[in-house]
C-alpha positions, -999 to 999 in steps of 0.1 A, spaced: -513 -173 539 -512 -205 558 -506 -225 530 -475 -202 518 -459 -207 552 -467 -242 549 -448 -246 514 -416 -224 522 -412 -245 561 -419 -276 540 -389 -266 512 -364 -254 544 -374 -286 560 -362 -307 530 -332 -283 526 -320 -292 560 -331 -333 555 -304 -331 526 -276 -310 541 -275 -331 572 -276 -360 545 -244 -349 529 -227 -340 562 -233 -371 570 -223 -396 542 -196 -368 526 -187 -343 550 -201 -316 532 -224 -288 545 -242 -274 516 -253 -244 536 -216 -237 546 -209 -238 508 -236 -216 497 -229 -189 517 -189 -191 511 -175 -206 546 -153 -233 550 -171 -265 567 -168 -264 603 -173 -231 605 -203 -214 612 -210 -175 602 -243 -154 605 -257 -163 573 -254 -200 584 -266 -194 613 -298 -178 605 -303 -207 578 -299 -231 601 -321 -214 627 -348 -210 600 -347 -243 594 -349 -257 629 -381 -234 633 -396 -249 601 -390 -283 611 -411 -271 649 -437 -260 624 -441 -290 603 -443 -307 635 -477 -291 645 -485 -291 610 -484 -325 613 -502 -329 647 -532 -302 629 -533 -331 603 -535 -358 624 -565 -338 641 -586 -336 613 -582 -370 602 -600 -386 637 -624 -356 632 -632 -371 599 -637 -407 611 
């Protein structure tokens, strides 16, 4: 189970490394074009994605701190 959750925050993570990307350098929210707004504007959908995505990013974050723990275990 863990390692499920693990994959799907990991792919949302990258998701919202490459929207934020291309806000960035073009202006364009791929979120906001996948689920049909205008960019700027922000609907449910959105909102939930980008939600999701902030709560992914949290859990890669102590995924990250649960790997760093087992690697001074290991030394």
């Amino acid at each position: 189970m863990r390692k499920s959750l693990d994959l799907v925050t990991l792919v949302l993570v990258i998701v919202g490394a490459l929207n934020w990307g291309l806000v960035g350098l073009f202006e364009f929210d791929l979120v906001a074009t996948i689920v049909g707004e205008e960019f700027g504007e922000v609907n449910v959908l959105s909102r939930i994605v980008y939600i999701l995505v902030a709560v992914s990013g949290v859990y890669q974050f102590s995924a990250l701190g649960r790997m760093a723990g087992n690697d001074t275990q290991r030394a």
